[in-house]
C-alpha positions as CSV (number, residue, x, y, z in Angstrom):
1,X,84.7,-8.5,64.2
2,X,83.9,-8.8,67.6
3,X,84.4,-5.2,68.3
4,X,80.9,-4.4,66.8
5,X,79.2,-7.2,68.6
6,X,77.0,-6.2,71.6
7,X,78.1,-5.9,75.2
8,X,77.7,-6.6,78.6
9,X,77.4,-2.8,78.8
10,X,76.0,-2.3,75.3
11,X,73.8,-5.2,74.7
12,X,70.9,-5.6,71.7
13,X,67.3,-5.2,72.8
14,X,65.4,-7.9,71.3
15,X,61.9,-6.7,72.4
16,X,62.2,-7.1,76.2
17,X,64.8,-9.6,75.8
18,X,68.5,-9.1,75.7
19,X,71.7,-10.5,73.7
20,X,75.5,-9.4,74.1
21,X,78.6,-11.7,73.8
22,X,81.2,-12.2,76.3
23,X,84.8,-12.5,74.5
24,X,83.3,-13.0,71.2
25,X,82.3,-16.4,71.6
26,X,80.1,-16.9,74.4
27,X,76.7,-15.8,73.4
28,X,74.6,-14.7,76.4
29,X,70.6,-14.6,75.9
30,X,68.3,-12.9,78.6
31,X,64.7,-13.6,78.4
32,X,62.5,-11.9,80.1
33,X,58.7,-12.2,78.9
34,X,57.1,-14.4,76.4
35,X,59.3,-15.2,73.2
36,X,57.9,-14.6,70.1
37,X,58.7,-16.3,67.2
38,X,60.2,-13.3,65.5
39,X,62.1,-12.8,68.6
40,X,63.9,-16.4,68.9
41,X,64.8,-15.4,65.3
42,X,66.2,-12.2,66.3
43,X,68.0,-14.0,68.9
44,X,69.3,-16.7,66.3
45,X,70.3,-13.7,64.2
46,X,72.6,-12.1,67.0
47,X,74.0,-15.3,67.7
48,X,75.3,-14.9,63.7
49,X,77.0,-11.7,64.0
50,X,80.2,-13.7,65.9
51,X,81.0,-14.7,62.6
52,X,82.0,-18.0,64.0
53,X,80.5,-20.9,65.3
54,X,79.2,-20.3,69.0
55,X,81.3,-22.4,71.7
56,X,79.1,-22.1,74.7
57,X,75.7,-20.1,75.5
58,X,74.3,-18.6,79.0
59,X,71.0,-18.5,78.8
60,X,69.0,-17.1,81.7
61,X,65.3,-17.7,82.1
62,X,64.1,-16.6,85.5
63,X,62.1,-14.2,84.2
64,X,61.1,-15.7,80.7
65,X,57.3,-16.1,79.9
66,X,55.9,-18.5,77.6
67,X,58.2,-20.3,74.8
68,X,55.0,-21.5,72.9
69,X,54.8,-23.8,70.1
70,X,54.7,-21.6,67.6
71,X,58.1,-20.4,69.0
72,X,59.6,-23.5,69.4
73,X,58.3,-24.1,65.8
74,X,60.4,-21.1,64.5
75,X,63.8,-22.0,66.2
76,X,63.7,-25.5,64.0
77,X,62.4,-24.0,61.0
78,X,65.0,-21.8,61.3
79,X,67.9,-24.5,61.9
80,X,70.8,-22.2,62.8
81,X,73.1,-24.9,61.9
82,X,75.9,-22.7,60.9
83,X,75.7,-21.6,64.9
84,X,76.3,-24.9,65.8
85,X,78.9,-26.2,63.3
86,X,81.3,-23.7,63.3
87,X,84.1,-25.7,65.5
88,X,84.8,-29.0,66.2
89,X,83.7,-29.1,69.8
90,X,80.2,-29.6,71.7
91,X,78.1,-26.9,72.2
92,X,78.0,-25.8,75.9
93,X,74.6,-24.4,77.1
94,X,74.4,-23.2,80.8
95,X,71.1,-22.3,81.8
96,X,70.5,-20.1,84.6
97,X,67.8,-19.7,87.0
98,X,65.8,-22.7,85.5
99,X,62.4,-23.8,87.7
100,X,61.6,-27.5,87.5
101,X,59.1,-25.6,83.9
102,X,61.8,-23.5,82.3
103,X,64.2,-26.9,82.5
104,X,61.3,-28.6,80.7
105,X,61.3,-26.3,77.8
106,X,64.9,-25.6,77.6
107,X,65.2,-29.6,76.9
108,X,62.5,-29.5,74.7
109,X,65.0,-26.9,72.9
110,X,68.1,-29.0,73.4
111,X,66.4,-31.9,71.5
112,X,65.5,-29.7,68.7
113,X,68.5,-28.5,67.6
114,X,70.2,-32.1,68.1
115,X,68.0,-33.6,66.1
116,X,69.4,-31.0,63.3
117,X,73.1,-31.1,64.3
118,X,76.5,-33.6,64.4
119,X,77.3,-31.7,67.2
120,X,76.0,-32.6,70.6
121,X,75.0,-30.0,73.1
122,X,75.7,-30.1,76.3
123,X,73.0,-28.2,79.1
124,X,74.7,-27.2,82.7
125,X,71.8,-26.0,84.9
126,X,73.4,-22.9,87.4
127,X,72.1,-20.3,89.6
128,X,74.0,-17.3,88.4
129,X,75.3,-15.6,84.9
130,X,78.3,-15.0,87.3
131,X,78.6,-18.7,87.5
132,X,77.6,-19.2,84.0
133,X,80.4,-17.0,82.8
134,X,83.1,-18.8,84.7
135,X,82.1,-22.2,83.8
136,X,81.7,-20.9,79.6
137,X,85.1,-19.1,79.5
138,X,86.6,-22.2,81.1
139,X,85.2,-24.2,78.4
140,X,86.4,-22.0,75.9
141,X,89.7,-22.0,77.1
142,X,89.9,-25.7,76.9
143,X,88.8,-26.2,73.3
144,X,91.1,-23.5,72.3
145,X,93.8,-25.8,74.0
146,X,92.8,-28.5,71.5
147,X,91.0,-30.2,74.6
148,X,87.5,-32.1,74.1
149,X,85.9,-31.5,77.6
């Protein structure tokens, strides 16, 4: 399945945002702009066409807007559990290019969705996607090995 998923080089516009995959299990969000609600369920949506449970996420946020309420209201109405339980392994979330605001919200996020799932997720702050990517296929690697890191 993961040849139909979107790209580095061919990812899906979600509004002004962006979402590809790296390896098929890395899910990489790009925000720039305000997030809608209908986009963070557009996003959520994307995240489902892995077919499997999402092992780590690069989200980058330098350039994201406002992730109101009513947004933050739609990501845990929408509980995208099944994104989170697919495998038997945290849920790493780097975050890149995060000001002292950005990490506020993306913690307001992290709570959300562990208030929903048995899996804990685990936030990495980093200053690049090129970082990001290393540190996520690393982590991948090691829970295919059977590892818990």
């Amino acid at each position: 399945m993961t040849s139909s998923l979107p790209t580095t080089d061919n990812p899906l516009a979600i509004g002004a945002h962006s979402v590809y995959f790296i390896d098929g299990r890395i899910l990489v969000a790009i925000y720039r702009g305000d997030v809608a609600p209908d986009e963070i369920l557009a996003v959520i949506s994307a995240g489902r066409l892995a077919g499997v449970g999402v092992v780590a996420t690069i989200t980058d946020v330098g350039e994201m807007g406002s992730f109101g309420a009513e947004t933050r209201k739609a990501l845990v109405d929408a509980r995208p559990l099944d994104l989170l339980e697919g495998i038997d392994a945290d849920v790493a979330v780097y975050v890149v290019n995060a000001d002292v605001v950005r990490r506020a919200v993306m913690t307001l996020v992290s709570t959300a969705s562990r208030l929903f799932s048995k899996r804990h997720v685990r936030m990495q702050y980093v200053k690049t996607i090129a970082q990001a990517e290393r540190l996520a296929r690393a982590y991948v690697a090691a829970v295919d090995a059977g590892q818990k890191p």
